[in-house]
C-alpha positions as CSV (number, residue, x, y, z in Angstrom):
1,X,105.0,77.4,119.2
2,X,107.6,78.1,122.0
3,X,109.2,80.6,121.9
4,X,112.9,80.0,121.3
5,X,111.5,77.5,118.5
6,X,112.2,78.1,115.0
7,X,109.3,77.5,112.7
8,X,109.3,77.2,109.0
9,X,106.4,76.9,106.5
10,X,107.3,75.6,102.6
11,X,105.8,78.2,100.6
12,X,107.3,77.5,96.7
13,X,109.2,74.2,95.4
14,X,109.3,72.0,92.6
15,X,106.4,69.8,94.3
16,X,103.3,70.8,96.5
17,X,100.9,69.3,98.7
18,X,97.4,68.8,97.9
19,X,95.2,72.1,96.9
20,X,98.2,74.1,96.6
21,X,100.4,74.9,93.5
22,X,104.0,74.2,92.6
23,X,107.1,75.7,90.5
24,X,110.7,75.5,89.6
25,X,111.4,77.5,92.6
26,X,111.8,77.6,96.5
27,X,110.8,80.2,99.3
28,X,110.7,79.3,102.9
29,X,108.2,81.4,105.6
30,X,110.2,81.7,108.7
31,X,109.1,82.5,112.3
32,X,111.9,83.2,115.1
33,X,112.7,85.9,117.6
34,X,109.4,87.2,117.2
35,X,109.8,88.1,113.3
36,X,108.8,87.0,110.4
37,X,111.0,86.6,107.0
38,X,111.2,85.0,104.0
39,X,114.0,82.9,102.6
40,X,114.2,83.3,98.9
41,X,110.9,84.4,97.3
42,X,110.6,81.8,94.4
43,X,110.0,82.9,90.5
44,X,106.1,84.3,90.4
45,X,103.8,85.5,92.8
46,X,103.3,82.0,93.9
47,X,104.4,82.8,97.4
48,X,102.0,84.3,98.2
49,X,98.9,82.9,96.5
50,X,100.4,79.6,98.3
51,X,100.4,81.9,101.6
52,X,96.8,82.8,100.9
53,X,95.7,79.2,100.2
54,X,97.5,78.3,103.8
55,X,96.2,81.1,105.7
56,X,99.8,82.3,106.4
57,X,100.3,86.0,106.6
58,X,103.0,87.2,104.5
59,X,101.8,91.2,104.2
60,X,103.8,92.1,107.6
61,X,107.2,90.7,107.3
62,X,110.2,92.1,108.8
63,X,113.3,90.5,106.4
64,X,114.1,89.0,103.6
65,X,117.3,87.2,103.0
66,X,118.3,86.1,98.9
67,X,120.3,82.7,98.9
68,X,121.1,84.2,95.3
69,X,120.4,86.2,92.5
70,X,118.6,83.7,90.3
71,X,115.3,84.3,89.3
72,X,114.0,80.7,90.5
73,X,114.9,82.5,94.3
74,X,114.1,86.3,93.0
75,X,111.7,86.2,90.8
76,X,109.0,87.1,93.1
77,X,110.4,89.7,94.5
78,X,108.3,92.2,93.3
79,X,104.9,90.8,94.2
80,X,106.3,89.9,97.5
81,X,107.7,93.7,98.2
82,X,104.1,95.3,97.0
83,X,102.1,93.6,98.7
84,X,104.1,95.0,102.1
85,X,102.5,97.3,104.6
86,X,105.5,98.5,106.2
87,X,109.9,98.7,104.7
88,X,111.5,95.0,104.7
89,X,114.8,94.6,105.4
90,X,116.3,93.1,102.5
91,X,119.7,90.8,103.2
92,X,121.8,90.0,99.7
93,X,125.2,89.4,99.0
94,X,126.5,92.5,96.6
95,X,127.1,89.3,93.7
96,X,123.2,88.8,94.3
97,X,122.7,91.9,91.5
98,X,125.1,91.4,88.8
99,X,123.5,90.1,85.3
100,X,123.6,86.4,85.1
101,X,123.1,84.1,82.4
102,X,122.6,81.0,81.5
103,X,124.2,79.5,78.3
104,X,123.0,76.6,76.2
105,X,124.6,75.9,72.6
106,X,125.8,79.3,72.0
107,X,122.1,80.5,73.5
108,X,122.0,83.1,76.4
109,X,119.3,83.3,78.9
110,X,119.0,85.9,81.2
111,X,118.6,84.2,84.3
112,X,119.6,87.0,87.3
113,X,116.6,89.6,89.2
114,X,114.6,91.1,87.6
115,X,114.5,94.1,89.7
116,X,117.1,96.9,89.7
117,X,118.6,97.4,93.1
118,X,116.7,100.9,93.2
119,X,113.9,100.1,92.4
120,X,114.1,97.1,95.2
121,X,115.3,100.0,97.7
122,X,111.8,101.7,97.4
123,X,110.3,99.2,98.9
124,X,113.4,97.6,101.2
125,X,116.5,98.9,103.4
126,X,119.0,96.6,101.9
127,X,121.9,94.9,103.9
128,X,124.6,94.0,101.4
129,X,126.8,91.2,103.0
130,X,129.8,89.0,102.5
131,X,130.5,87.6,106.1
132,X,128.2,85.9,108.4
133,X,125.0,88.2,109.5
134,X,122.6,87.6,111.8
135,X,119.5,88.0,111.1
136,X,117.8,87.4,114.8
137,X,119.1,85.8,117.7
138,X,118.5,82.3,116.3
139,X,118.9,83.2,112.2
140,X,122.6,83.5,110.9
141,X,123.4,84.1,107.2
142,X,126.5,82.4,106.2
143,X,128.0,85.3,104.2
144,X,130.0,83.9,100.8
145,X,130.8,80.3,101.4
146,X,134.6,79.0,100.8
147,X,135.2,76.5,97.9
148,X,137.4,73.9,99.3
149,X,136.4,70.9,98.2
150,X,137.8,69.4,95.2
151,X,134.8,67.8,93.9
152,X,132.7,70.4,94.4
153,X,133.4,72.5,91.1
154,X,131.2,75.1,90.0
155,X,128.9,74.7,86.9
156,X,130.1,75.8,83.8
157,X,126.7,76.8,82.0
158,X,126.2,80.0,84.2
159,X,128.1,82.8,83.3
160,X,128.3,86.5,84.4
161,X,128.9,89.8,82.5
162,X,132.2,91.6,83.0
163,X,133.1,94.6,80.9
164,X,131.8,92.3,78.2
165,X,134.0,89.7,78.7
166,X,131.9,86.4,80.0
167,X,133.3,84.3,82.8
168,X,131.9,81.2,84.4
169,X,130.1,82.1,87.3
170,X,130.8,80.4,90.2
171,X,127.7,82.3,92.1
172,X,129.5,83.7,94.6
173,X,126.3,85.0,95.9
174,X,125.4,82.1,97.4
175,X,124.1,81.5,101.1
176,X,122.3,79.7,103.7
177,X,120.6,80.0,106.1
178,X,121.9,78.5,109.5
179,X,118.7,77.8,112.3
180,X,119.7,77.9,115.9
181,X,117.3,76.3,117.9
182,X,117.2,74.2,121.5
183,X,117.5,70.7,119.7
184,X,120.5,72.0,117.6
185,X,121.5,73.8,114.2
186,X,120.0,73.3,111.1
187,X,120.6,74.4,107.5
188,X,118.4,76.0,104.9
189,X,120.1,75.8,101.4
190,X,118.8,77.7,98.3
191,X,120.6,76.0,95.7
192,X,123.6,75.2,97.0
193,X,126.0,76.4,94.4
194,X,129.0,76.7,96.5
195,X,128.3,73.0,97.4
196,X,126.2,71.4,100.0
197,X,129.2,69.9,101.9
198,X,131.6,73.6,101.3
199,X,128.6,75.0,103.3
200,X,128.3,72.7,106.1
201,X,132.1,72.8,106.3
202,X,131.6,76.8,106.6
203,X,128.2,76.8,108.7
204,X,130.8,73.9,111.4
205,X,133.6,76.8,111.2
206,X,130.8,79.3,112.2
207,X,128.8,77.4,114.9
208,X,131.0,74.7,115.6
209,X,128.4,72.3,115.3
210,X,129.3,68.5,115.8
211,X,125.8,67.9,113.9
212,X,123.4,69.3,112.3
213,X,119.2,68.5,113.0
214,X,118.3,68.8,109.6
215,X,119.6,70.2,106.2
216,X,117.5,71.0,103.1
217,X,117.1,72.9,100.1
218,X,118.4,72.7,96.9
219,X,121.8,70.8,96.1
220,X,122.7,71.5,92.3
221,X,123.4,67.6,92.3
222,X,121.0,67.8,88.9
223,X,123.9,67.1,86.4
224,X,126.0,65.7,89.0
225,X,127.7,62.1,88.1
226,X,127.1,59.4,90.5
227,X,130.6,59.7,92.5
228,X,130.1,63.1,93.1
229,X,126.5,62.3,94.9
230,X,127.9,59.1,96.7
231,X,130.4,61.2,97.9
232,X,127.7,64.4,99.0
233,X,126.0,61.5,100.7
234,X,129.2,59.9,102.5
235,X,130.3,63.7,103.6
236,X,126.9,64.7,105.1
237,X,127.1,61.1,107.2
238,X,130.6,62.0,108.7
239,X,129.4,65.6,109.5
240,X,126.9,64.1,111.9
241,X,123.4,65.2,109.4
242,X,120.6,63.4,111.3
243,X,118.1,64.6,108.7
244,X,118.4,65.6,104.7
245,X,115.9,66.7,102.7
246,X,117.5,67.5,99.2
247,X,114.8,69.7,97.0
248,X,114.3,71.7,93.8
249,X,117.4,71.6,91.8
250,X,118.6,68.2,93.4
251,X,117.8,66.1,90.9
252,X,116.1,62.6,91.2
253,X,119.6,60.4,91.2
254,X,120.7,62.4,94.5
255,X,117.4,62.3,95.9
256,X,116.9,58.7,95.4
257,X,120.9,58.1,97.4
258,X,120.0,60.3,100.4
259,X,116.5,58.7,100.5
260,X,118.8,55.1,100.2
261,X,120.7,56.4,102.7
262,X,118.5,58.2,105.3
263,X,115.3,56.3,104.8
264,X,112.1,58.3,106.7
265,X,114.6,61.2,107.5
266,X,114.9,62.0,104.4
267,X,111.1,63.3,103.8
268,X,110.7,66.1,101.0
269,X,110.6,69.6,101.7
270,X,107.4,70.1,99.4
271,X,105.0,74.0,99.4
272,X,102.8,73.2,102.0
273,X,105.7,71.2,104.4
274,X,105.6,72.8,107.9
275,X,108.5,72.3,110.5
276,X,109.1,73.6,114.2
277,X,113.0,73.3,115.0
């Protein structure tokens, strides 16, 4: 790989390649600047049994950035931090650990980390962030992402504690990751809660990008009605998206209209996926 390239390995999602395993959760291995990181760490300790299975070396890392405090993107965590021979540095928005839950006919389902924040500072020196931070040289977190466009409301099943009063929550938490590399910027999503075209509205403001190489992740477009994805799909067309590879919590109809749209540059972001920006 050169080396002002950017290279990123699939290591949890929904779907996997051949011989390895899959889950309702996403975690990208990322090489730049000479370091190594994770984006999100999925639910389980698939990460790194998935690492094992692609002889990728995940016991050495230098960072760790949480697109959210969901377990799907938390849940492991743990594994992850144990198996580390040397202190992480751990990048999370402060929202990242408040309780979240998710609630379903009057059901609640706890659905935040399942780590304290102490116990995650034994193994991690943790970077609390709102605003853009940059990771290396050619890794930017987007810090909390404005809500400005209309159709882009948040979902009303999650909620979030507050001196036991519940109120929707709009995951504030949520981030990106924005790739710099020579052929252009590119975004990394985890879910996408604030709203995949919010985010590429704030990761223009921040780069000033008039395009963007590629953009995946998750897009919360699951429940999503099919104006709301015709219009994801028009949006990401007039912000110059040459590539989109909409995962995990997508959902098949959005999918299916950025496949329509982008035909072979639309190819899935499955565990196992390997890309060199």
């Amino acid at each position: 790989m050169q080396k002002d390239c950017v290279r990123i390995r699939v290591l949890v999602e929904n779907q996997a390649l051949q011989g390895l395993e899959a889950e309702h959760g996403l975690s990208y291995l990322i090489e730049a600047d000479g370091k190594k990181g994770l984006f999100d760490t999925g639910d389980t300790d698939m990460a790194i049994r998935n690492a094992e299975t692609l002889g990728e070396d995940i016991k050495n890392l230098d960072w760790i950035a949480l697109s959210h405090g969901h377990y799907d993107h938390t849940g492991g965590l743990k594994p992850v931090l144990s198996v580390q021979k040397k202190r992480v540095i751990l990048f999370a928005h402060p929202a990242a650990f408040i309780e979240k839950y998710r609630v379903k006919n009057g059901d609640y389902k706890s659905i935040g980390i399942r780590m304290t924040r102490k116990e995650i500072s034994e193994f991690a020196d943790i970077v609390e962030t709102k605003q853009p931070t940059v990771i290396s040289e050619r890794l930017t977190l987007t810090g909390e992402i404005p809500r400005v466009v209309p159709y882009e409301t948040p979902f009303s099943g999650f909620v979030k504690s507050n001196n036991g009063v519940d109120d929707i929550d709009p995951i504030s938490d949520d981030m990106s990751l924005i790739i710099k590399s020579p052929d252009g910027i590119s975004v990394l999503f985890g879910c996408g809660h604030a709203g995949p075209v919010n985010t590429l509205q704030c990761v223009k403001s921040i780069t000033n990008a008039s395009s963007f190489r590629l953009v995946a992740g998750g897009m919360h477009l699951l429940n999503s009605d099919e104006d709301r994805i015709r219009r994801t799909v028009d949006a990401f067309n007039e912000l110059g998206v040459l590539r989109a590879s909409p995962v995990h919590c997508s959902g098949e109809p959005a999918e299916q209209a950025f496949k329509t749209a982008y035909g072979d540059k639309s190819s899935r972001f499955s565990a196992g996926v390997e890309e060199v920006l």
